[in-house]
VOROZA-831958 format. One record per residue: residue number from 1; residue in one letter; x, y, z of N, C-alpha, C, CB in turn. Coordinates in steps of 0.2 Angstrom, whole numbers, plus 5000, padded with zeros to 4 digits. Glycine has a CB too. Layout:
N
NUM / A / X / Y / Z / X / Y / Z / X / Y / Z / X / Y / Z
...
END
This chain:
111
1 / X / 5916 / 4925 / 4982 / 5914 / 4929 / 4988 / 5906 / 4930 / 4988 / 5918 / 4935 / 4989
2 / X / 5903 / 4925 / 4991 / 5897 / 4928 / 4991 / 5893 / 4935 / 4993 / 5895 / 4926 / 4994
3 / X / 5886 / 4938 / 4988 / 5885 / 4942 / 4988 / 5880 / 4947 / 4992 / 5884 / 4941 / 4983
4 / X / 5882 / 4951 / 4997 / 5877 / 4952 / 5002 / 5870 / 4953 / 5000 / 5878 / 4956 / 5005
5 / X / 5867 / 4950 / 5004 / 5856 / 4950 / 5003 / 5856 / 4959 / 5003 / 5850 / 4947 / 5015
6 / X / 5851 / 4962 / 5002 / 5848 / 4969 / 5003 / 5843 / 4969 / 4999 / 5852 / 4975 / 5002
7 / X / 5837 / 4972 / 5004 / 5833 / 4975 / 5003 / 5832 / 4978 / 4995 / 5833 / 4980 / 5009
8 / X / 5837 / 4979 / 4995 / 5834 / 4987 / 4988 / 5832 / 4981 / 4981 / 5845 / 4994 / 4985
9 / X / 5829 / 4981 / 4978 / 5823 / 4979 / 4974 / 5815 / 4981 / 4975 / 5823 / 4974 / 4975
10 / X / 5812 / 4977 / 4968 / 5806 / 4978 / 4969 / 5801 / 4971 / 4974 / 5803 / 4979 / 4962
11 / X / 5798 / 4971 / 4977 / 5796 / 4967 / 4980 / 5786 / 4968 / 4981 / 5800 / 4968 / 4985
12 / X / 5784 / 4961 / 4979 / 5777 / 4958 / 4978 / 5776 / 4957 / 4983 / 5775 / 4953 / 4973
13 / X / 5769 / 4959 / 4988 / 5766 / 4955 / 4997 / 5764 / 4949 / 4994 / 5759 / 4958 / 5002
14 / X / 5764 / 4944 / 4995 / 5764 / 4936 / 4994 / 5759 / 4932 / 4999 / 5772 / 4933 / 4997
15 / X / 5760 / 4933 / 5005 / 5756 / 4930 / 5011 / 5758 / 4935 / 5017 / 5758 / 4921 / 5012
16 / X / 5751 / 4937 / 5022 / 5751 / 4941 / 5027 / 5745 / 4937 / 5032 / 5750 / 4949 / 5025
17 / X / 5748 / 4941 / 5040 / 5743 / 4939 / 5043 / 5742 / 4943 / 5050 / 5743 / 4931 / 5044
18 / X / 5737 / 4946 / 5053 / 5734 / 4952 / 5055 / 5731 / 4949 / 5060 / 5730 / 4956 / 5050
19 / X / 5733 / 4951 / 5066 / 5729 / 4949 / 5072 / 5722 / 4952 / 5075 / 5733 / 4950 / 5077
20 / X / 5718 / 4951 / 5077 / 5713 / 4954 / 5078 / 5715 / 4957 / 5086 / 5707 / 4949 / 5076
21 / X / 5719 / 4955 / 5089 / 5721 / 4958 / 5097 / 5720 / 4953 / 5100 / 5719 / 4964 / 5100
22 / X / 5717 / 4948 / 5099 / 5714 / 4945 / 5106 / 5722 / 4938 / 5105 / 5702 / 4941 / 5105
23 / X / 5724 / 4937 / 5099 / 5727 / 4930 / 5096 / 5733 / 4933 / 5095 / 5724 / 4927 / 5089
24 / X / 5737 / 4928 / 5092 / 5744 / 4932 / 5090 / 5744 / 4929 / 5082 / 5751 / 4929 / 5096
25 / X / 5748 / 4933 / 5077 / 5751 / 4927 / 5070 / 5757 / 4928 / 5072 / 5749 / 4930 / 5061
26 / X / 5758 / 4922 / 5067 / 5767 / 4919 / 5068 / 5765 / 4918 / 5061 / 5770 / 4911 / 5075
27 / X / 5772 / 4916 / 5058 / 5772 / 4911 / 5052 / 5769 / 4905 / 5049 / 5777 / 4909 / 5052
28 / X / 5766 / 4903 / 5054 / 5760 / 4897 / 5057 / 5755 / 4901 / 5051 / 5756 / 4898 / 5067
29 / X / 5751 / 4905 / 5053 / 5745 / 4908 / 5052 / 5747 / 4911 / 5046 / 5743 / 4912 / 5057
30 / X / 5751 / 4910 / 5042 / 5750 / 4915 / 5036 / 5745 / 4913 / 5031 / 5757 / 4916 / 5032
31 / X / 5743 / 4915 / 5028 / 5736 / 4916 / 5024 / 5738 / 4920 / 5016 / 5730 / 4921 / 5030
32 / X / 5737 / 4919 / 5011 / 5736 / 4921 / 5005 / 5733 / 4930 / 5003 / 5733 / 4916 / 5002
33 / X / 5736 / 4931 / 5002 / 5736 / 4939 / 5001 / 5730 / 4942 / 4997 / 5743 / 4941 / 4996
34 / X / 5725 / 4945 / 5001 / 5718 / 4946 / 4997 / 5719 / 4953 / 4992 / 5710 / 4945 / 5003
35 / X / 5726 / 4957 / 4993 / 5725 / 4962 / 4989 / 5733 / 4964 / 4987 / 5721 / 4967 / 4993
36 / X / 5733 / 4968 / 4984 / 5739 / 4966 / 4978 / 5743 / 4974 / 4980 / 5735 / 4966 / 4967
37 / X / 5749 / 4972 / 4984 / 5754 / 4978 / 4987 / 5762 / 4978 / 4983 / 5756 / 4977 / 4995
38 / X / 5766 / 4982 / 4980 / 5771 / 4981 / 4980 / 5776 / 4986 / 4983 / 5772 / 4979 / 4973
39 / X / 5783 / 4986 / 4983 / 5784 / 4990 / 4987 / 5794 / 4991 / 4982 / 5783 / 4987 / 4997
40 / X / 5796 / 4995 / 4982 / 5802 / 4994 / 4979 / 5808 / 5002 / 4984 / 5800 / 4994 / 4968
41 / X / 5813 / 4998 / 4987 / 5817 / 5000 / 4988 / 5823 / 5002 / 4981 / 5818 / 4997 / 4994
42 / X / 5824 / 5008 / 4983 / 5829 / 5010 / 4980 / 5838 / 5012 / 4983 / 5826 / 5015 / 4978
43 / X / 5842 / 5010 / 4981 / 5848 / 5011 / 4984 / 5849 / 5020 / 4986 / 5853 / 5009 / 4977
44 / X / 5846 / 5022 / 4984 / 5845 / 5031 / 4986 / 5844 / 5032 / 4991 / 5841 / 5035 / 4983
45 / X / 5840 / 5028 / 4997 / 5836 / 5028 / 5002 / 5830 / 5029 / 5002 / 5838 / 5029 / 5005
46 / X / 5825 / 5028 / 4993 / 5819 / 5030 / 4994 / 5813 / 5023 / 4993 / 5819 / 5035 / 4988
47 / X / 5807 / 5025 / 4994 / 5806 / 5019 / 4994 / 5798 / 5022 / 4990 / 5807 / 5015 / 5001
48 / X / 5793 / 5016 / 4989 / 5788 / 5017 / 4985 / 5783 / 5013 / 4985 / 5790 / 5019 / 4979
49 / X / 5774 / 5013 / 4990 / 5773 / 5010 / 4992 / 5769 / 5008 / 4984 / 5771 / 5011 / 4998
50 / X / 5766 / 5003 / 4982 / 5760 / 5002 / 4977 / 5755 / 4997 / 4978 / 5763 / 5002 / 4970
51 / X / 5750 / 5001 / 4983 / 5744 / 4997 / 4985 / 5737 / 4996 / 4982 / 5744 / 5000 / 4990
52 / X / 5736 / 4994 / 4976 / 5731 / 4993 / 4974 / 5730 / 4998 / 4968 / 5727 / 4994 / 4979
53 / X / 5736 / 5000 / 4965 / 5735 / 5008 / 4962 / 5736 / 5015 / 4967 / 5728 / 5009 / 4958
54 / X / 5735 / 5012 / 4971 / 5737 / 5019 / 4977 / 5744 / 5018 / 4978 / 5734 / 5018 / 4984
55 / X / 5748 / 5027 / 4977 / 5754 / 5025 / 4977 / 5757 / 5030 / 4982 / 5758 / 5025 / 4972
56 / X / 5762 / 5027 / 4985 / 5766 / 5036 / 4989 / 5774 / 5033 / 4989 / 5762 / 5038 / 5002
57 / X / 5776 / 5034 / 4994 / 5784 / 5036 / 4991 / 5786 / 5040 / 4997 / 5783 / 5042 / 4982
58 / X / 5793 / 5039 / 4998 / 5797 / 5042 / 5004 / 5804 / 5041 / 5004 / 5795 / 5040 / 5011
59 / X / 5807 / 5042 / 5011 / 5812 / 5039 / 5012 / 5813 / 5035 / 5016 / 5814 / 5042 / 5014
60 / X / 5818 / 5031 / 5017 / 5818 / 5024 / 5022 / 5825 / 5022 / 5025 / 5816 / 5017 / 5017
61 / X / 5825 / 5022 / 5030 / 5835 / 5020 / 5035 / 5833 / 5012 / 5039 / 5839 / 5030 / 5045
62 / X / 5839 / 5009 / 5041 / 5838 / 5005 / 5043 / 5841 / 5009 / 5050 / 5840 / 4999 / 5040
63 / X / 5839 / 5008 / 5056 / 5839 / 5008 / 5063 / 5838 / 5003 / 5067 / 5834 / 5012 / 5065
64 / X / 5844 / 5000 / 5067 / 5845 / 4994 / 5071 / 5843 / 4987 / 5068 / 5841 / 4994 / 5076
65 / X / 5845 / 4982 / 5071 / 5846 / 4976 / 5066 / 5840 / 4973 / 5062 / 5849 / 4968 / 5071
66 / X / 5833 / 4976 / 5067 / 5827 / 4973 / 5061 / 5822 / 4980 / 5061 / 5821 / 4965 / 5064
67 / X / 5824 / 4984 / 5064 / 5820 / 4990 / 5063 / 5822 / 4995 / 5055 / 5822 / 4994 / 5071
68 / X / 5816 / 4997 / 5052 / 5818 / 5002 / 5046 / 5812 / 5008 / 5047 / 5818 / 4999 / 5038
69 / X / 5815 / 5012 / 5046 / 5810 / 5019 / 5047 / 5808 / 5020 / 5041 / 5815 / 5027 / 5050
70 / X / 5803 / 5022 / 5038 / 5797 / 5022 / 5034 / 5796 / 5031 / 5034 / 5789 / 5016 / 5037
71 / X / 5798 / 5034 / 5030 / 5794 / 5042 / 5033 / 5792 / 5045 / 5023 / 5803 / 5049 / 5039
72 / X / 5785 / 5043 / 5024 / 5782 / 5047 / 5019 / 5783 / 5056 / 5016 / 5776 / 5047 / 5023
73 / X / 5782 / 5052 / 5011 / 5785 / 5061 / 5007 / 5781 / 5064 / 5003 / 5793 / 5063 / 5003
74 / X / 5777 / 5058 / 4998 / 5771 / 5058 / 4994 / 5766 / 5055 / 4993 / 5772 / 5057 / 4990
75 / X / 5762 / 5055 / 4991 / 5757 / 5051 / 4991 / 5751 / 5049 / 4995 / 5760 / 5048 / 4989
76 / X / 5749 / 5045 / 4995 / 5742 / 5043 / 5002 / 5743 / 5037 / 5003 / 5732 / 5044 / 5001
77 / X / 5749 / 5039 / 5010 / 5753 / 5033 / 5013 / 5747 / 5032 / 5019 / 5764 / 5035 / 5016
78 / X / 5746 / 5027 / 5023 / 5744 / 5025 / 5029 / 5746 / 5028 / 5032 / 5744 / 5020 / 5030
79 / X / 5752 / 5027 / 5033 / 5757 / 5029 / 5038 / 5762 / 5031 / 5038 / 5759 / 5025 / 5040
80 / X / 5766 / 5036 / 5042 / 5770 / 5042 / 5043 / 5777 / 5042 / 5048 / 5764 / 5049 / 5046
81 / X / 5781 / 5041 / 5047 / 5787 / 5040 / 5050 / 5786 / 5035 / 5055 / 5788 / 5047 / 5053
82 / X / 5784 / 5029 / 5050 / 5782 / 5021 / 5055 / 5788 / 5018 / 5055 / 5777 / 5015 / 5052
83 / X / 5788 / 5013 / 5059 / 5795 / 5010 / 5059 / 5793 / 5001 / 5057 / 5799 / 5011 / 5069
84 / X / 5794 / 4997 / 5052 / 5793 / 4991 / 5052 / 5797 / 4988 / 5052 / 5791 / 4989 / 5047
85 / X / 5796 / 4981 / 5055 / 5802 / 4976 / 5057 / 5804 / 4972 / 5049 / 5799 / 4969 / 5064
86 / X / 5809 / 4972 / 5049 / 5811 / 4967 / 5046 / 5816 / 4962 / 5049 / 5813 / 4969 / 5041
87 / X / 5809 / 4955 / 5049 / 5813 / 4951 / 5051 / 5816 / 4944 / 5050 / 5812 / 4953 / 5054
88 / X / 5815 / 4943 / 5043 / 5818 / 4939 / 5039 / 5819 / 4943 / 5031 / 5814 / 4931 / 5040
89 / X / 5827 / 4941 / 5028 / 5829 / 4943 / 5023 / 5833 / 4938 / 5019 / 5833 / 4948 / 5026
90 / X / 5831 / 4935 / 5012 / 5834 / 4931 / 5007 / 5834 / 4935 / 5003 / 5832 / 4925 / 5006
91 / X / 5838 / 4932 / 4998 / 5837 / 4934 / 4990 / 5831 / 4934 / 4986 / 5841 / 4930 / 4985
92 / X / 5826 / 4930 / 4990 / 5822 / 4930 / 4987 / 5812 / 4931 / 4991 / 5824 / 4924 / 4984
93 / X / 5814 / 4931 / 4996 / 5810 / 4932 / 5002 / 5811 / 4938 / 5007 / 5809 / 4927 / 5005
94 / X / 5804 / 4941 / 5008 / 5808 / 4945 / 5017 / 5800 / 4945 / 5019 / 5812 / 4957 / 5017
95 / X / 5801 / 4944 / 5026 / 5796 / 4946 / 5031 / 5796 / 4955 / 5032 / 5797 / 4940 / 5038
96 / X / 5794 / 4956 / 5031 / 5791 / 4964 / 5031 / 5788 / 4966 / 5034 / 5789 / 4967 / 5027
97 / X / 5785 / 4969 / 5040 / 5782 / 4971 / 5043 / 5780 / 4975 / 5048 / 5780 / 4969 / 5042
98 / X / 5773 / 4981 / 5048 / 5771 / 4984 / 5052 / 5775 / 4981 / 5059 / 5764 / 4985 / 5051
99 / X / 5776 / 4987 / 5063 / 5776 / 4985 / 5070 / 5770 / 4982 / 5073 / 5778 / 4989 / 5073
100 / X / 5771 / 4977 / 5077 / 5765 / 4977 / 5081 / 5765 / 4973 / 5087 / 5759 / 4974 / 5077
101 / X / 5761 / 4972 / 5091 / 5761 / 4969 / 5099 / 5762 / 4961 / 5098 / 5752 / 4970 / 5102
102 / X / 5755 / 4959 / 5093 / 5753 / 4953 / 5093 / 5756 / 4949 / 5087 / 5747 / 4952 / 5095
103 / X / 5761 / 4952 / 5084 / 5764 / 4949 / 5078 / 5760 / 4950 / 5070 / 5765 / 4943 / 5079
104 / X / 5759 / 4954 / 5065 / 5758 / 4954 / 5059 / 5762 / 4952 / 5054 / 5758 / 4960 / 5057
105 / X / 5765 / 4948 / 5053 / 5768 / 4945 / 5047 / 5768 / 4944 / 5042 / 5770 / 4942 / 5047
106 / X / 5771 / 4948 / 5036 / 5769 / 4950 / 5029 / 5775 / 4949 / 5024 / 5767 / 4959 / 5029
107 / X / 5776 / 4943 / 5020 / 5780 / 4939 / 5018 / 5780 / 4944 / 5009 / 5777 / 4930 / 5019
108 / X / 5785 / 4946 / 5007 / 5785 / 4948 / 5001 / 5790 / 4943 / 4997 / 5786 / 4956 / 5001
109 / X / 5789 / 4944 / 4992 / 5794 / 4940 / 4988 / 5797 / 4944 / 4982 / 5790 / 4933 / 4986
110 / X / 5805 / 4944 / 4979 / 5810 / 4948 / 4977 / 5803 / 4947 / 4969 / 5821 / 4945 / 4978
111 / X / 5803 / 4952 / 4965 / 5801 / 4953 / 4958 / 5808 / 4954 / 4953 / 5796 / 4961 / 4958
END
């Protein structure tokens, strides 16, 4: 019986890409990661950002098929009760990311 995919691991950002508003990114556009994020879910429903040595830490639910609530509890998170899409999920890849208009796509890969 195969084993179901989940989130819960540590996870490296790999390749992202960031619209400037006028453009869109897709999967097309990814580009090599110019700074070093990791992020590790926990089965508890906690999660823990690590950006650069900057760390923070929360809680996390999924809400709907690609939506996950992000809600900061420690640390000097960016962002406070955000919601990121996730919307591709393997054993060894996920697209992770912020919400946004014109598409951000932020590829981590399983650690």
């Amino acid at each position: 019986m195969p084993q179901e995919v989940t989130m819960i691991g540590t996870w490296k950002l790999s390749k992202l890409c960031f619209s400037n508003g006028a453009s869109s990114c897709d999967l097309d556009d990814l580009r090599d990661a110019d700074y070093e994020e990791i992020i590790t879910f926990s089965g508890d429903g906690s999660f823990s950002f690590n950006n650069e040595g900057d760390i923070c830490s929360g809680q996390y639910s999924r809400s709907g098929e690609i939506d996950v609530d992000l809600i900061a509890e420690s640390g000097n998170c960016n962002f406070d009760e955000t919601v990121f899409w996730l919307t591709a999920l393997t054993d060894t890849e996920m697209i992770f990311s912020p919400r946004c208009i014109e598409g951000c796509p932020h590829l981590y890969i399983r650690q």
